[in-house]
Structures are given as structure tokens and as C-alpha cells.
DSSP file (Angstrom, degrees, kcal/mol; ACC not computed):
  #  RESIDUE AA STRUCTURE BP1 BP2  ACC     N-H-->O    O-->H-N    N-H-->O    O-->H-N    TCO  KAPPA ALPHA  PHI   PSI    X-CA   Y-CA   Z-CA
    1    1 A X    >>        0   0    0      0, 0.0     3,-1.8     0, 0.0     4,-1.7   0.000 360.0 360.0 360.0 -45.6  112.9   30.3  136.7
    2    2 A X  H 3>  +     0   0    0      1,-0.3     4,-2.0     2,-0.2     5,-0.2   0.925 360.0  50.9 -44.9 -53.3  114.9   33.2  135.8
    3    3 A X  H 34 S+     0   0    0      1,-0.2    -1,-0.3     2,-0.2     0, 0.0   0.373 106.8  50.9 -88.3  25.0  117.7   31.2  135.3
    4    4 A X  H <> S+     0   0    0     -3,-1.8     4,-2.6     3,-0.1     3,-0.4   0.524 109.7  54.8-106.8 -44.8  115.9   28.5  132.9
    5    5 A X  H  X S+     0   0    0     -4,-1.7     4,-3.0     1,-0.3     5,-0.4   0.993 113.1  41.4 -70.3 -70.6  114.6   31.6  130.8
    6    6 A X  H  X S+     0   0    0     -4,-2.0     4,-1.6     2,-0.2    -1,-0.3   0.608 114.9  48.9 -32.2 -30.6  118.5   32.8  130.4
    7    7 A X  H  > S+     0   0    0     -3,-0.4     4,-1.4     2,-0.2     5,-0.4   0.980 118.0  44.4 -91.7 -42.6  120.0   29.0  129.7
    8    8 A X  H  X S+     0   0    0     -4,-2.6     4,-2.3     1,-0.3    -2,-0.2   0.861 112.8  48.7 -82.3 -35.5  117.0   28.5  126.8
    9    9 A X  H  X S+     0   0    0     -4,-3.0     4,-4.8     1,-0.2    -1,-0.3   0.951 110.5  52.1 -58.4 -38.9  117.5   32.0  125.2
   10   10 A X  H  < S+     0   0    0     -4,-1.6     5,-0.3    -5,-0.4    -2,-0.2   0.943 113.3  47.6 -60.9 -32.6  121.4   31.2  125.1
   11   11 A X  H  X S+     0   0    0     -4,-1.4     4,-1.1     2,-0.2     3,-0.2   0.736 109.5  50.0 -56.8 -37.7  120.3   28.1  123.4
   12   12 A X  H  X S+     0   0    0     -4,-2.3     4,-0.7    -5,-0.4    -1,-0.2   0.997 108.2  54.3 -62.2 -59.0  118.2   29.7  121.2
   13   13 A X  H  < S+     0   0    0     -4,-4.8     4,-0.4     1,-0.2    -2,-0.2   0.275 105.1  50.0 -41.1 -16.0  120.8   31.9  120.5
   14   14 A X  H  > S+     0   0    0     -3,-0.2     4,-1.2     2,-0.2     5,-0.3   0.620 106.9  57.6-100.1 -40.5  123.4   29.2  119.5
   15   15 A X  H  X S+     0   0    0     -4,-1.1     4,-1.0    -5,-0.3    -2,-0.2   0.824 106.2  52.2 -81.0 -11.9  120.9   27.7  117.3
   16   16 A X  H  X S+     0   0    0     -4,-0.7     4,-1.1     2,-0.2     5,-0.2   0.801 113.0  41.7 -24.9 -68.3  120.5   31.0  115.4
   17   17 A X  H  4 S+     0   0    0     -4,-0.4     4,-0.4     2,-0.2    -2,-0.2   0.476 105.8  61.6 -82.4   3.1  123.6   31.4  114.9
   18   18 A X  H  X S+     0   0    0     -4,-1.2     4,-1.1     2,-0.1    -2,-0.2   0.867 112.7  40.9 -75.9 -60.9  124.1   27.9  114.1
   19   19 A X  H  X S+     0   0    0     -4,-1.0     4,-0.7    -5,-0.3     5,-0.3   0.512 112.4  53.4 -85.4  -3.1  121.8   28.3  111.1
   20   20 A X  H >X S+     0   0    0     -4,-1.1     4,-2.7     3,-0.2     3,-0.8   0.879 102.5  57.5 -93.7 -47.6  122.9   31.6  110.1
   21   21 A X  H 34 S+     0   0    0     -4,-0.4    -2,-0.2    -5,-0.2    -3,-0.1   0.837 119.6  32.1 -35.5 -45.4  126.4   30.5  109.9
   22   22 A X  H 3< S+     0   0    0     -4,-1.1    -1,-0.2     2,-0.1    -2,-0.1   0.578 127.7  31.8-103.1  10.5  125.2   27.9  107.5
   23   23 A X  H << S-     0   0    0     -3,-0.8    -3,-0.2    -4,-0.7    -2,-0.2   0.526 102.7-124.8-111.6 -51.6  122.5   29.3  105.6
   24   24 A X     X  -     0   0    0     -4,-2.7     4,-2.6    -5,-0.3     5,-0.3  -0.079  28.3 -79.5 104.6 139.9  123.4   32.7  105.6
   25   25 A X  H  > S+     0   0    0      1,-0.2     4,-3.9     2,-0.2     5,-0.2   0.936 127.5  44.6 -46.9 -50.0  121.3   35.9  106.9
   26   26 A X  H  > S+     0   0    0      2,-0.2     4,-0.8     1,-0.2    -1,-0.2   0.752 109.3  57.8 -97.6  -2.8  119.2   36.4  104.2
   27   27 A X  H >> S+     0   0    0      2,-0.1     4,-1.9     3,-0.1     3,-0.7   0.911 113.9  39.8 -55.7 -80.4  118.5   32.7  103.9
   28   28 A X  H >X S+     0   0    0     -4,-2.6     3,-1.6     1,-0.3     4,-1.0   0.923 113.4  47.6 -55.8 -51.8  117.3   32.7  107.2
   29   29 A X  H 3X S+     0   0    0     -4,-3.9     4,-1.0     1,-0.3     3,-0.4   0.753 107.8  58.8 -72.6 -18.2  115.5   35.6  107.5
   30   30 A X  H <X S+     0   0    0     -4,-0.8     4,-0.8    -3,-0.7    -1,-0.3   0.665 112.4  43.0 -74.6 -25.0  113.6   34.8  104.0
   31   31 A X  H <X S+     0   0    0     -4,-1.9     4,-2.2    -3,-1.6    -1,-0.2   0.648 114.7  46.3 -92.7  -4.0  112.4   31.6  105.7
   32   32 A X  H  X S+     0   0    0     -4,-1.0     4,-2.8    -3,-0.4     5,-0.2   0.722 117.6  46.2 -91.9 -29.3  111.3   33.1  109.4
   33   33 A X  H >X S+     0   0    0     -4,-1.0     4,-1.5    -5,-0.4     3,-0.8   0.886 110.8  48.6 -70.8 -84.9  109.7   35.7  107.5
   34   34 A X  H 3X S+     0   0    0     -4,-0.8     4,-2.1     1,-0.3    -2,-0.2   0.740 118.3  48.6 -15.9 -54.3  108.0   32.7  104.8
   35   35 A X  H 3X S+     0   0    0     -4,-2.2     4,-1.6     1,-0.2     3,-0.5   0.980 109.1  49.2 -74.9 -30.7  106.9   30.9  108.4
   36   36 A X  H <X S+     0   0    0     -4,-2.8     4,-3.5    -3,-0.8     5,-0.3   0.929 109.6  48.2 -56.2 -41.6  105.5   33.8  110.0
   37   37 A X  H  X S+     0   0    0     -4,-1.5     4,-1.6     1,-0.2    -1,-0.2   0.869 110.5  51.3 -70.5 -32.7  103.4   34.8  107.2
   38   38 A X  H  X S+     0   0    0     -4,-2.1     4,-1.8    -3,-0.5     5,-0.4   0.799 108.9  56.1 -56.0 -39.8  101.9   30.9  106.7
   39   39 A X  H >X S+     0   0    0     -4,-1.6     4,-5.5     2,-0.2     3,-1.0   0.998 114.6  38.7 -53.0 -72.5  101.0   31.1  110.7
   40   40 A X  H 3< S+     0   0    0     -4,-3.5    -2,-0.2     1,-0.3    -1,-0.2   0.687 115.7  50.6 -69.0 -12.8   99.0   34.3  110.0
   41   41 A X  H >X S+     0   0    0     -4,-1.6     4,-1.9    -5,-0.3     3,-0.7   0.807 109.3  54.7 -65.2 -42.4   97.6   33.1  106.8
   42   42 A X  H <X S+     0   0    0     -4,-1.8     4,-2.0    -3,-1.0    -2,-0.2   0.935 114.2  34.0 -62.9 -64.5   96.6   30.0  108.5
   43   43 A X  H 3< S+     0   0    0     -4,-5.5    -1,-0.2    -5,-0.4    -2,-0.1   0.375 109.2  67.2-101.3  49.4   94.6   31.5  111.3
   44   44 A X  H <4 S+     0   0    0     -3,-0.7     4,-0.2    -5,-0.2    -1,-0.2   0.688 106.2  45.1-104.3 -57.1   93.3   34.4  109.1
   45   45 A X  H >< S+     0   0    0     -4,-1.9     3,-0.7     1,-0.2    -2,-0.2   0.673 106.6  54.6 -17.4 -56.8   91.6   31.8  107.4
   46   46 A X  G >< S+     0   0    0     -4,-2.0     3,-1.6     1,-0.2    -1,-0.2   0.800  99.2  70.6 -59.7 -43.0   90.3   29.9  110.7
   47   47 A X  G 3  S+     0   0    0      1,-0.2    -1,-0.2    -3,-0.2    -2,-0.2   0.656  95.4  53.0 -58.9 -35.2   88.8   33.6  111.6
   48   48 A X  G <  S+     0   0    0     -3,-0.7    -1,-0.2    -4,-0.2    -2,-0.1   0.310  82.1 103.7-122.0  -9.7   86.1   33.2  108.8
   49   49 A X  S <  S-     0   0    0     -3,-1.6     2,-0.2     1,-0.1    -3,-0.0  -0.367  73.3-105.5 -70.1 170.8   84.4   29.9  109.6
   50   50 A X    >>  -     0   0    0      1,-0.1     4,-3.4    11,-0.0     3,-2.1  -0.614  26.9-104.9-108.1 164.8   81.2   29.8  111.1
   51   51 A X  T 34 S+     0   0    0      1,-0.3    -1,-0.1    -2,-0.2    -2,-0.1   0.801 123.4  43.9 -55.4 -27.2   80.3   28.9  114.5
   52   52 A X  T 3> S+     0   0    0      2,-0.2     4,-1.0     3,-0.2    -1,-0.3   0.578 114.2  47.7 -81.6 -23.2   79.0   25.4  113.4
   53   53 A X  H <> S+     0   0    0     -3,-2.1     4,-1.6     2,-0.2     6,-0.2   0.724 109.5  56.1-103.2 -47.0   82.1   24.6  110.9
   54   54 A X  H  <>S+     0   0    0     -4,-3.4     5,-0.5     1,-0.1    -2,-0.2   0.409 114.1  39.7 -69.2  -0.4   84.3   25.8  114.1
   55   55 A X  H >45S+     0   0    0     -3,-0.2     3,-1.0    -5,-0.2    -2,-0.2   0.677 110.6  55.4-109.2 -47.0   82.3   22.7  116.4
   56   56 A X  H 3<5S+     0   0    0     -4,-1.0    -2,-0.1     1,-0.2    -3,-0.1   0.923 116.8  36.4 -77.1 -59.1   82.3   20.0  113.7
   57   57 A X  T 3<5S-     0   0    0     -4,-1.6    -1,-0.2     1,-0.1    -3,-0.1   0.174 117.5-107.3-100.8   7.4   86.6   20.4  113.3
   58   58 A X  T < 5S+     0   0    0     -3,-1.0     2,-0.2     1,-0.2    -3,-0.2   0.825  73.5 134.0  78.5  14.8   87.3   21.0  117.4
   59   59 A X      < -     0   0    0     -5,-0.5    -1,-0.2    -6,-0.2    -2,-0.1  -0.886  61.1 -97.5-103.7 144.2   88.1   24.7  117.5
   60   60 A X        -     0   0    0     -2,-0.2     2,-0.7     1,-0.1    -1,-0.2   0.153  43.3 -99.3 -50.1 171.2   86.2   27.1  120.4
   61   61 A X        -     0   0    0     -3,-0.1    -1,-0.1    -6,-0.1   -10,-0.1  -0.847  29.9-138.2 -23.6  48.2   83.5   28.8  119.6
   62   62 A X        -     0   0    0     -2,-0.7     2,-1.1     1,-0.1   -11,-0.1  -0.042  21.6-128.6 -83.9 160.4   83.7   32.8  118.8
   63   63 A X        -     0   0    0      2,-0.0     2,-0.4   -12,-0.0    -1,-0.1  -0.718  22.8-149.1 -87.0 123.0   81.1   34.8  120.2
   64   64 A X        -     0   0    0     -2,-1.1     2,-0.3     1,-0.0     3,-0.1  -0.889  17.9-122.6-114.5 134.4   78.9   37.5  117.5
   65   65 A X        -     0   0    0     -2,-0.4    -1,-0.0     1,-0.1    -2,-0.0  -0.350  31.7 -99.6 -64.5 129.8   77.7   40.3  118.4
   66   66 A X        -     0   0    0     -2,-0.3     2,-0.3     1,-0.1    -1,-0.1   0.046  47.8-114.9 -40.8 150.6   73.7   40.9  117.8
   67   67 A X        -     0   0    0     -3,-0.1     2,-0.3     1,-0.0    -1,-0.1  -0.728  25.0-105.1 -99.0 154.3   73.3   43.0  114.5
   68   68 A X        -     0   0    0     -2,-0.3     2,-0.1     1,-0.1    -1,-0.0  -0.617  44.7-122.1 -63.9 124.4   71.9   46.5  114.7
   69   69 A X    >>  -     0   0    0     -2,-0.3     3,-1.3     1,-0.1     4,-0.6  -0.474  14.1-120.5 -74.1 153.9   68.3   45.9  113.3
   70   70 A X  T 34 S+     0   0    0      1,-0.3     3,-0.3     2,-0.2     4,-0.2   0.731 111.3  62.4 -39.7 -43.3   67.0   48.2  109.9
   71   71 A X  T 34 S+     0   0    0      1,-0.2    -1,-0.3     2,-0.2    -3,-0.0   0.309 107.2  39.0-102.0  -7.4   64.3   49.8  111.5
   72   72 A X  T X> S+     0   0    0     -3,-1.3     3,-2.2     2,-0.1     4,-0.6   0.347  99.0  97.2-129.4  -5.9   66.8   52.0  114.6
   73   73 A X  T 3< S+     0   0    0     -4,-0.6     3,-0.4    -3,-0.3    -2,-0.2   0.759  84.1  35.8 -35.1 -26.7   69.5   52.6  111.7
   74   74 A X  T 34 S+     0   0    0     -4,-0.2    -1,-0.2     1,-0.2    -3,-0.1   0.592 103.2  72.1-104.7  -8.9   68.7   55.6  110.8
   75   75 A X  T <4 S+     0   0    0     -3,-2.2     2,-0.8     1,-0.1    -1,-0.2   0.635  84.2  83.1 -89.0 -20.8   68.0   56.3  114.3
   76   76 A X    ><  -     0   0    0     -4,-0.6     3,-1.7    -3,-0.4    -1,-0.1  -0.816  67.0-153.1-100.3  88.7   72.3   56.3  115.1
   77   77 A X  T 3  S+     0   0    0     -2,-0.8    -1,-0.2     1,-0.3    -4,-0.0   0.678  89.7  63.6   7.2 -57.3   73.7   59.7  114.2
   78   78 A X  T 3         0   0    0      1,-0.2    -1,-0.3     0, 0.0    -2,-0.0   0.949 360.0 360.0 -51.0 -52.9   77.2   57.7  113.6
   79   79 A X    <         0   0    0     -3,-1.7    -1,-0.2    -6,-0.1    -2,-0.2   0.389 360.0 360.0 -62.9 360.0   76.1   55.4  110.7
């Protein structure tokens, strides 16, 4: 296994340096940067649907927690 991890990181590593060679550094890093931020934009987005919107389109389920009722607010020192 070890030695799977090592052949695909060297691979990785040539194909880095494949595309920095022809792109340039701040080429590349201006588009790894560009995908990462679309990843987290994307499921920053997903976060905000509702439990029903998240069953219709085939993503789990998140679980929310019960809300603190009006009437023991005032009763929690923190708040």
C-alpha cells in the first residue's frame, strides 16, 4: 500500500511540475486557488438548504437541533 501511495504522489508530482513548467507558478497557483474556492462556494451553498430541498435533489439529510423555547430564555444566565 505504502508503495502505491509513494508511485501516485511521484506522479502527482510530475504532473505538477508538468503544468508549472508550462503555465508558470502563478498561473497555476491562481487556478488551484480559483478551484478550491468554487469547491467551498459550492458546498457553502448546499449547507443552507432545508431538510426537504436536501431529499427532493438526493443529498443526506442534516440533523437540527431543537430550538431553546421563549418562555426558559431568560432562565440561561449565558444568553
Amino acid at each position: 500500500m505504502f508503495e502505491l501511495q509513494l508511485r501516485d504522489a511521484r506522479e502527482l508530482s510530475l504532473a505538477l511540475d508538468a503544468i508549472r513548467r508550462k503555465f508558470g507558478f502563478w498561473m497555476t497557483f491562481r487556478a488551484l486557488l480559483a478551484t478550491e474556492m468554487q469547491r467551498r462556494r459550492n458546498a457553502r451553498e448546499l449547507a443552507f438548504l432545508d431538510n426537504r430541498t436536501r431529499r427532493d435533489i438526493g443529498l443526506p439529510e442534516i440533523e437540527v437541533e431543537p430550538q431553546i423555547l421563549w418562555l426558559f430564555r431568560g432562565w440561561d444566565h449565558r444568553l
